[in-house]
C-alpha positions in Angstrom: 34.1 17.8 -21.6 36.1 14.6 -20.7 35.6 12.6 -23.3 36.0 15.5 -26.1 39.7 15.8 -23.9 40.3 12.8 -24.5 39.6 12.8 -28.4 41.9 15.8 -28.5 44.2 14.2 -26.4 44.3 11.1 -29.5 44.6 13.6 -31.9 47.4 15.3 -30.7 49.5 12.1 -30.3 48.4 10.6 -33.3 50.0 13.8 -34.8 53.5 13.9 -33.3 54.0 10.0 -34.0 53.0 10.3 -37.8 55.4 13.3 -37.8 58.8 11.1 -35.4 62.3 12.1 -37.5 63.9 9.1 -35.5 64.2 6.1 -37.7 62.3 4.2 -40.7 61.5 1.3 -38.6 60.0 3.4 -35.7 58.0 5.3 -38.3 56.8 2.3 -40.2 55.6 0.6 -37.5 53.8 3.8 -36.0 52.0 3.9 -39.3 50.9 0.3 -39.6 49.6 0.8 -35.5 47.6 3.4 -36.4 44.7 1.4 -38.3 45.3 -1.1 -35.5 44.3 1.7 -32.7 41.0 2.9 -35.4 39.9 -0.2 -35.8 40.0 -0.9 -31.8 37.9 2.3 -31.2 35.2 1.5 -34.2 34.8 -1.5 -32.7 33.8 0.1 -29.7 31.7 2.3 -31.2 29.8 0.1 -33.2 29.4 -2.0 -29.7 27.4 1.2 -28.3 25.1 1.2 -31.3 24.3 -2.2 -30.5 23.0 -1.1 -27.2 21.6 1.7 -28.2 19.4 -0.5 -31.0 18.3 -2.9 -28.7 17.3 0.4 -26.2 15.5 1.8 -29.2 14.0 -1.7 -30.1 12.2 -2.0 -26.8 11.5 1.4 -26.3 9.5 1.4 -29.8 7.7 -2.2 -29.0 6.2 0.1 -26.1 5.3 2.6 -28.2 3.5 1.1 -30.6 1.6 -1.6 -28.9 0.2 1.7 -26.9 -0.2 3.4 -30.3 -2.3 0.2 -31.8 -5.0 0.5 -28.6 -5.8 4.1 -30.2 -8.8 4.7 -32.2 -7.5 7.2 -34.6 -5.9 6.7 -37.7 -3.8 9.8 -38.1 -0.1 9.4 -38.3 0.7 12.7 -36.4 -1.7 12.1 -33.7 -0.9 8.5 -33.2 2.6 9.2 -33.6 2.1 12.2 -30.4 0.0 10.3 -28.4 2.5 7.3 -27.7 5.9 9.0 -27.9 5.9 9.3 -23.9 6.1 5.9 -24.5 9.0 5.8 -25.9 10.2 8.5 -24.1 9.8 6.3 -21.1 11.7 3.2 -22.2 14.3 5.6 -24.1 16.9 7.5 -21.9 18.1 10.0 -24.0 22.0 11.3 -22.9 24.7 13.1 -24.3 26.2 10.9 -26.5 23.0 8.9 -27.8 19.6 11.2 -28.7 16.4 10.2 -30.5 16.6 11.8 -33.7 13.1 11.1 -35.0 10.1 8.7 -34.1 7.1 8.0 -36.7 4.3 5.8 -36.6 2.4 4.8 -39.4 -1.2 3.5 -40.1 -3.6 2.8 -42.5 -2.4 -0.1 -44.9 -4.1 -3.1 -46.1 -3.4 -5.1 -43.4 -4.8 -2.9 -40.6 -0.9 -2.6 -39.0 1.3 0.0 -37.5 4.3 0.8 -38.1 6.9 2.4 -36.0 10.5 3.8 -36.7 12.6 5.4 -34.8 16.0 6.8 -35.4 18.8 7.4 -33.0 22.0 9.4 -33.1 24.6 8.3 -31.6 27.6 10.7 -31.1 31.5 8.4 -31.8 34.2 8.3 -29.5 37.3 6.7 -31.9 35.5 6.8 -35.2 35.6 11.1 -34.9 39.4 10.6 -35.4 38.7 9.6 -39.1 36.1 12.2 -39.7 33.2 10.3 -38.5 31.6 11.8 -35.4 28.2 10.3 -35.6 25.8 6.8 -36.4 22.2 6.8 -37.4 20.8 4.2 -35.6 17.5 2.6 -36.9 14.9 0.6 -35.5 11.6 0.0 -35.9 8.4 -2.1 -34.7 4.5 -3.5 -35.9 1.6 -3.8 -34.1 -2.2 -5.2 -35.2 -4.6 -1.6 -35.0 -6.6 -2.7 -32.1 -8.0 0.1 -31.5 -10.0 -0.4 -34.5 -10.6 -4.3 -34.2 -8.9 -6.5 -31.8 -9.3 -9.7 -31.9 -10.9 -10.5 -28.3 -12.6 -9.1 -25.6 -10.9 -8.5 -22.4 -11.9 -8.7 -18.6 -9.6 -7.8 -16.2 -10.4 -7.5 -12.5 -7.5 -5.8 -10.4 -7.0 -6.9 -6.9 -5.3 -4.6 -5.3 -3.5 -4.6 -1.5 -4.2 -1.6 0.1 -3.6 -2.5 3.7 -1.5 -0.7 6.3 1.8 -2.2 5.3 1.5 -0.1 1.8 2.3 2.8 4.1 5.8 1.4 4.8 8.3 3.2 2.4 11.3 0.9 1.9 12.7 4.7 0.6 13.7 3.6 -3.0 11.0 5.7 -4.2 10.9 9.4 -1.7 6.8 8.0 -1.6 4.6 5.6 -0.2 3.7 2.1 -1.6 0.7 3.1 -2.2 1.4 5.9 -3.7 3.5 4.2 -5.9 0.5 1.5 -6.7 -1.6 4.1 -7.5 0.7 5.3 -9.9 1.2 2.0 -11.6 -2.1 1.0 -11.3 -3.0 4.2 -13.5 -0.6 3.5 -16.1 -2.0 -0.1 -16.4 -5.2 1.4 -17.3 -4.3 3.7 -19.7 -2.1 1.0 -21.7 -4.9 -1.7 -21.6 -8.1 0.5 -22.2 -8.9 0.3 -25.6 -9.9 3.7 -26.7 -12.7 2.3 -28.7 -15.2 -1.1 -27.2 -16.2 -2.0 -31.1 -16.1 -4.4 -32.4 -14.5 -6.3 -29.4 -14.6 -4.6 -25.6 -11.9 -4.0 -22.7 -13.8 -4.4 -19.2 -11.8 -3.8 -16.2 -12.4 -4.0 -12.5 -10.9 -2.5 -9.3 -10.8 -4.7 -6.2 -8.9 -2.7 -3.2 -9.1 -4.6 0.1 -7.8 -5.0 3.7 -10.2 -5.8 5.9 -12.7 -6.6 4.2 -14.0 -5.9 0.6 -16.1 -2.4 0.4 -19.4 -2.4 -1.2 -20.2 1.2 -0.7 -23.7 2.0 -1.3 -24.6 -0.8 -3.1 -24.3 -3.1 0.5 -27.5 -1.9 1.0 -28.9 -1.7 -2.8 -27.7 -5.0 -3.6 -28.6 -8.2 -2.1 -25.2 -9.9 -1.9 -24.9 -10.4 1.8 -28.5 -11.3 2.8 -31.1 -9.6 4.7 -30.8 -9.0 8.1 -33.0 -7.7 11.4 -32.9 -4.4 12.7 -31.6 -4.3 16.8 -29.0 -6.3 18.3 -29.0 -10.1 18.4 -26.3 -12.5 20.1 -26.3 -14.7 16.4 -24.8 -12.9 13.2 -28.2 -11.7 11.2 -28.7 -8.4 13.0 -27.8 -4.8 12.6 -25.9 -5.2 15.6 -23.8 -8.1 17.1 -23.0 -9.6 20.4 -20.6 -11.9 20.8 -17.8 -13.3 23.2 -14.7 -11.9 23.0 -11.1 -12.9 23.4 -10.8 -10.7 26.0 -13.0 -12.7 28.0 -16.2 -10.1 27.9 -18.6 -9.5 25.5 -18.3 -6.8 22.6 -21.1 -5.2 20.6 -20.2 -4.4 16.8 -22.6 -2.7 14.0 -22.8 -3.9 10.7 -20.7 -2.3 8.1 -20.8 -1.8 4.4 -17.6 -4.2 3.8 -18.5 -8.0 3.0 -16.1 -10.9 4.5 -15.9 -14.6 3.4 -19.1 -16.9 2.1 -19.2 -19.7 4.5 -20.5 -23.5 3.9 -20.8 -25.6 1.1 -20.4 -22.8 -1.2 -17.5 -21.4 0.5 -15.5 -21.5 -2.6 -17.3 -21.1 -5.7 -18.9 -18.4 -7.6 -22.4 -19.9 -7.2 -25.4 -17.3 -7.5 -25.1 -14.9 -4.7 -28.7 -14.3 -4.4 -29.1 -18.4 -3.1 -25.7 -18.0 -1.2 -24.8 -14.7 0.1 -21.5 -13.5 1.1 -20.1 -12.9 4.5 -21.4 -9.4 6.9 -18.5 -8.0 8.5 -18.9 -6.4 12.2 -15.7 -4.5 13.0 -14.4 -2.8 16.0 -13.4 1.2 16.0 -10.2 1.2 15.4 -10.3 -1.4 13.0 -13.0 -0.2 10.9 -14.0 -0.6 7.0 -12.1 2.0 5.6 -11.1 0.8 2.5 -12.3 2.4 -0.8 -15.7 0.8 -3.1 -14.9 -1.7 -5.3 -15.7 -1.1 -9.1 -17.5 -3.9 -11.0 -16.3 -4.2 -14.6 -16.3 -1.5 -17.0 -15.3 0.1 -20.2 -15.3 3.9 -18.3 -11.6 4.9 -17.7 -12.3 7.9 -15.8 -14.4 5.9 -13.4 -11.6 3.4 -13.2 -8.8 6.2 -12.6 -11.3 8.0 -9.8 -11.2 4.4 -8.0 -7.5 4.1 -7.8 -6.7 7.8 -7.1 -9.4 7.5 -4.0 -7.5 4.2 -2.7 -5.8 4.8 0.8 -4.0 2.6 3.0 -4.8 1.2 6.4 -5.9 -1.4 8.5 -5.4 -4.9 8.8 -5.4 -7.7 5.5 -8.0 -10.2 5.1 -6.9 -10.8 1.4 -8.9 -14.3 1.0 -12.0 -11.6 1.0 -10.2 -9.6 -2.1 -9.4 -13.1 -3.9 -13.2 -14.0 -3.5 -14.2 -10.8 -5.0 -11.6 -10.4 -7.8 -13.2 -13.8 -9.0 -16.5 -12.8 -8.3 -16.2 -9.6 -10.3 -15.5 -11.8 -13.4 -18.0 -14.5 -12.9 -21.6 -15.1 -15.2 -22.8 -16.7 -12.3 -21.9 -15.2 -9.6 -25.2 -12.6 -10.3 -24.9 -9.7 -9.0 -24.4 -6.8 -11.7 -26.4 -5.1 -14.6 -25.3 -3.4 -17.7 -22.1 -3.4 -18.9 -20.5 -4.8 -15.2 -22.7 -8.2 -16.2 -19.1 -10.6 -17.2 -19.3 -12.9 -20.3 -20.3 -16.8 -19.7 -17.9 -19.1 -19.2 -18.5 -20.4 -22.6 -17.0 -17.6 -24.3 -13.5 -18.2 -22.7 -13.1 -21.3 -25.4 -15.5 -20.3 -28.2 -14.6 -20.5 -31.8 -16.8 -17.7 -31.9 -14.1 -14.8 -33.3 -16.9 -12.0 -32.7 -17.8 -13.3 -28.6 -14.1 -14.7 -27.7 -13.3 -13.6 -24.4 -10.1 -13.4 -21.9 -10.8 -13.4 -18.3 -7.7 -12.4 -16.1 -7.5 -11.6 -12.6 -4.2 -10.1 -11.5 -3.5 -10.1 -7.6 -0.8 -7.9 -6.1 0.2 -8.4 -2.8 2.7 -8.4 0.2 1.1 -12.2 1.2 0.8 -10.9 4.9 -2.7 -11.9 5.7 -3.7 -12.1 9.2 -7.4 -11.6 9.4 -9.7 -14.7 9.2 -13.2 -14.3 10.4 -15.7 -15.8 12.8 -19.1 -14.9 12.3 -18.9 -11.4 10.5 -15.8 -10.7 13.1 -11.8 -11.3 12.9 -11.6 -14.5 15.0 -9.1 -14.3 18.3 -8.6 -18.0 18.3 -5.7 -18.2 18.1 -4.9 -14.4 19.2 -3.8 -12.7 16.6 -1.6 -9.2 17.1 -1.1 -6.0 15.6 -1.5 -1.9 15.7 -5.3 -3.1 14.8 -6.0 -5.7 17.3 -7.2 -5.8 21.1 -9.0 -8.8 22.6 -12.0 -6.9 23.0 -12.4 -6.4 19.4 -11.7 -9.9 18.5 -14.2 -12.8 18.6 -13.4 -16.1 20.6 -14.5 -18.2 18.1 -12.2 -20.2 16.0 -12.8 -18.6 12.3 -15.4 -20.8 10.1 -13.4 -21.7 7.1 -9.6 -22.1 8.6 -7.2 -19.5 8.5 -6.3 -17.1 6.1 -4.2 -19.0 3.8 -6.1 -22.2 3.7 -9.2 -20.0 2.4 -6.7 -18.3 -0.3 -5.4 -21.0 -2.0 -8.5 -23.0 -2.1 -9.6 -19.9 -3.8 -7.6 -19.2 -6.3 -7.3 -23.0 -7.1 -11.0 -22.9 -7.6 -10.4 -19.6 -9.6 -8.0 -21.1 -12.0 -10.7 -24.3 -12.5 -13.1 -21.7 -13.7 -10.8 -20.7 -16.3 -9.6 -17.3 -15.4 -6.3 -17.0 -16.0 -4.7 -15.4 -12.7 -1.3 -13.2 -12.2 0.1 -12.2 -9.3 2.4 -9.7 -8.2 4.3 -10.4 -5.5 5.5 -6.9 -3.6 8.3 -6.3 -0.8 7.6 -10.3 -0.2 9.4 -11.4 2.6 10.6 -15.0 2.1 11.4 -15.9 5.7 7.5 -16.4 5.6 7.0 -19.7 3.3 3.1 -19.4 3.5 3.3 -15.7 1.7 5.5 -17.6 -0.6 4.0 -20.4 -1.6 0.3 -18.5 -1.8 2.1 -16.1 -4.5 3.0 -19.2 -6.3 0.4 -21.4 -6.1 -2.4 -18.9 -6.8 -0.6 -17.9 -10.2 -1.9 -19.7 -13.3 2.0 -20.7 -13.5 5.3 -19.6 -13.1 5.4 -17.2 -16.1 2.2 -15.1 -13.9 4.0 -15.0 -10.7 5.5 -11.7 -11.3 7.8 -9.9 -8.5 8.1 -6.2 -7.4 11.0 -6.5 -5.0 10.6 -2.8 -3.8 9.0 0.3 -5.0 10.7 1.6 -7.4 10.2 -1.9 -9.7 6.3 -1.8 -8.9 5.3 0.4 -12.0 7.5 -1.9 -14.1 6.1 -5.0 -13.2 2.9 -3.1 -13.9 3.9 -1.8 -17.2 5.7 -5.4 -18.1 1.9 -7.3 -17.5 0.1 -4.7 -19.3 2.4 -5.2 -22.2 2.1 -9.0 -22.1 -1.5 -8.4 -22.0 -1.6 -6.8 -25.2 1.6 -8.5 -26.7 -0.9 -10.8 -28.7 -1.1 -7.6 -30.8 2.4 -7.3 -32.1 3.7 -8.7 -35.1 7.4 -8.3 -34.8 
């Protein structure tokens, strides 16, 4: 109502000074003004169709690399199914609508092609009879989802310790609420909705304490055999040790896995020769943390896993590094099926058909403070928190250094293997130049150290990886 005041207000005086009885001169130079004053408002005008193209321009790259992961080859439907997309990135107001939005498929090159029209409602120009601009953009994407041009395994490790119940408020929700949310929409941009010719693999890493096998701790191998009764060495169902309380504590097994110690402490060697670490925790520190999911092409199983995540306890996020990498490794050798990761070999093949793209993307506060010492979170030195009492910690110094040490060798080993490695680096706090520096290091480089300053930019940092992951797909 303002602005169309204002119009009217223009109007109005544009009237009475074209119809001034007082002089020649003052008319004439009235006259002459009056281009001067149109031309100053179309150029504002055509300003805020600039914006509003480059709005459109990103919104539609959105759209149609989403579009191009989708299997059919119907305009309407392809054109339906990605216009939240665009929707999304688009903020539709008063002044600037979408007028229409169209993708189309099917030519000989096997590309997309979107176009997307918006109408943008003049301020100045309106005073000459022209009250709106057609702005036009449009977009091209490859149609991966019938043929891409490489496989894809992605393994998501995911923080889902105590501090992602700490709303900073931006949001009205939790972190990990908010994770859970992005960590969805990740999935349902990079899922290809077709594996042939050429497969997306994903896999769901949440930790805090520990890693959680689930069931499969006892199925599977991975962290050794072990006796039945209670023993004072690690190896038995139950565990007696010293404590840093200066007794002795008695914890049970659990089906959550901690770090592989010795030679082997990191690589991805076979897991069968060199199993993984047992974890004995204390009751109010227990393994609470959702199953990990090995790689796969199911989405609903993927989307199940993240909705099931909760947050709580303490962060042992070397543990969650291990098994990101370890989720993605030929030779680490402990799934079947479709969970059983590509060789090595494939990551540099010329081999079109077998090419393959490892990627492990690690989001995280940086604030680890659980390092363990024989299955248990090592006292020495004391650590504190909500999670910690002496009794529950073990007096032993922790076998491979603290938490940070074990995390960057890591992830240094990680990137030697040839997975390329992302991180996102939420609510970091960089008074702490450990957090800081593991967020950097562990990235392949500085382009895949990525930075969610508070909630409301996690699902953006999200959204901006999955779009770089498929950005090898778009033309222009």
């Amino acid at each position: 109502m303002f602005k169309d005041f204002r119009k009217l207000k223009l109007k109005e005086r544009l009237k009475r000074f074209a119809s001034n009885q007082r002089g020649n001169v003052t008319l004439m130079a009235g006259i002459s003004a009056i281009p001067l004053v149109i031309a100053g408002g179309a150029a504002i005008d055509y300003e805020r169709a600039i914006n509003a193209k480059t709005q459109l321009q990103a919104s539609l790259d959105s759209a149609v690399l989403y579009a191009s992961a989708q299997n059919s080859t119907s305009n309407d439907v392809l054109t339906s199914v990605s216009r939240p997309y665009l929707d999304s990135n688009y903020h539709n107001n008063a002044d600037a609508k979408v007028k229409s939005y169209a993708i189309t498929a099917g030519d000989a090159t096997n590309t997309l092609k979107a176009t997307g029209v918006v109408t943008l409602n003049t301020w100045f120009m309106a005073t000459v009879g022209i009250y709106t601009l057609d702005v036009t953009a449009n977009s091209q994407a490859l149609h991966t989802g019938t043929g891409r041009n490489i496989n894809l395994e992605v393994s998501l490790v995911l923080d889902n310790t105590n501090s992602m119940n700490t709303s900073d408020g931006s949001t009205g929700t939790t972190p990990i609420q908010d994770l859970k949310t992005a960590a969805t929409n990740f999935v349902n941009t990079v899922m290809a909705s077709t594996q042939t010719p050429y497969y997306t693999k994903i896999a769901i890493v949440p930790y805090n304490n520990g890693v959680n096998m689930g069931s499969a701790a006892t199925a599977l191998a991975a962290r050794g055999s072990y006796l039945s009764g209670t023993s004072t060495t690690p190896g038995s169902q139950s565990y007696k040790f010293n404590n840093a309380a200066g007794s002795t504590s008695t914890f049970t097994i659990s089906n959550c896995v901690t770090e592989r110690t010795g030679a082997q402490a990191y690589t991805d060697a076979a897991v069968a020769t060199y199993p993984v670490g047992r974890q004995y925790i204390g009751s109010s520190n227990i393994c609470g943390v959702t199953p990990f999911q090995p790689l796969t092409t199911n989405k609903t199983t993927l989307l199940n896993t993240i909705s099931s995540m909760v947050a709580n306890y303490s962060t042992a996020g070397q543990v969650g590094i291990a098994w990101g990498w370890y989720t993605l490794s030929p030779t680490f050798g402990l799934f079947t099926g479709e969970s059983v990761p590509a060789g090595y070999d494939k990551l540099t093949t010329t081999d079109v058909n077998t090419k393959t793209k490892k990627i492990m993307i690690l989001m995280t506060d940086g604030e680890y403070n659980s390092a363990y010492s024989n299955g248990v979170i090592s006292g020495n030195p004391i650590v504190s928190g909500s999670y910690y009492t002496t009794s529950d910690l073990n007096s032993l110094a922790p076998n491979n250094g603290d938490t940070y040490t074990q995390a960057n060798s890591e992830c240094t080993a990680i990137k030697n293997s040839g997975v390329e490695v992302y991180t996102i680096a939420f609510q970091l706090n960089q008074s702490y130049p450990q957090r800081v520096a593991l967020l950097q290091n562990c990235a392949t480089d500085a382009s895949h150290a990525l930075n969610a300053a508070n909630q409301s930019q996690l699902n953006s940092v999200f959204q901006t990886l999955a779009l770089n992951l498929v950005a090898m797909r778009l033309v222009k």
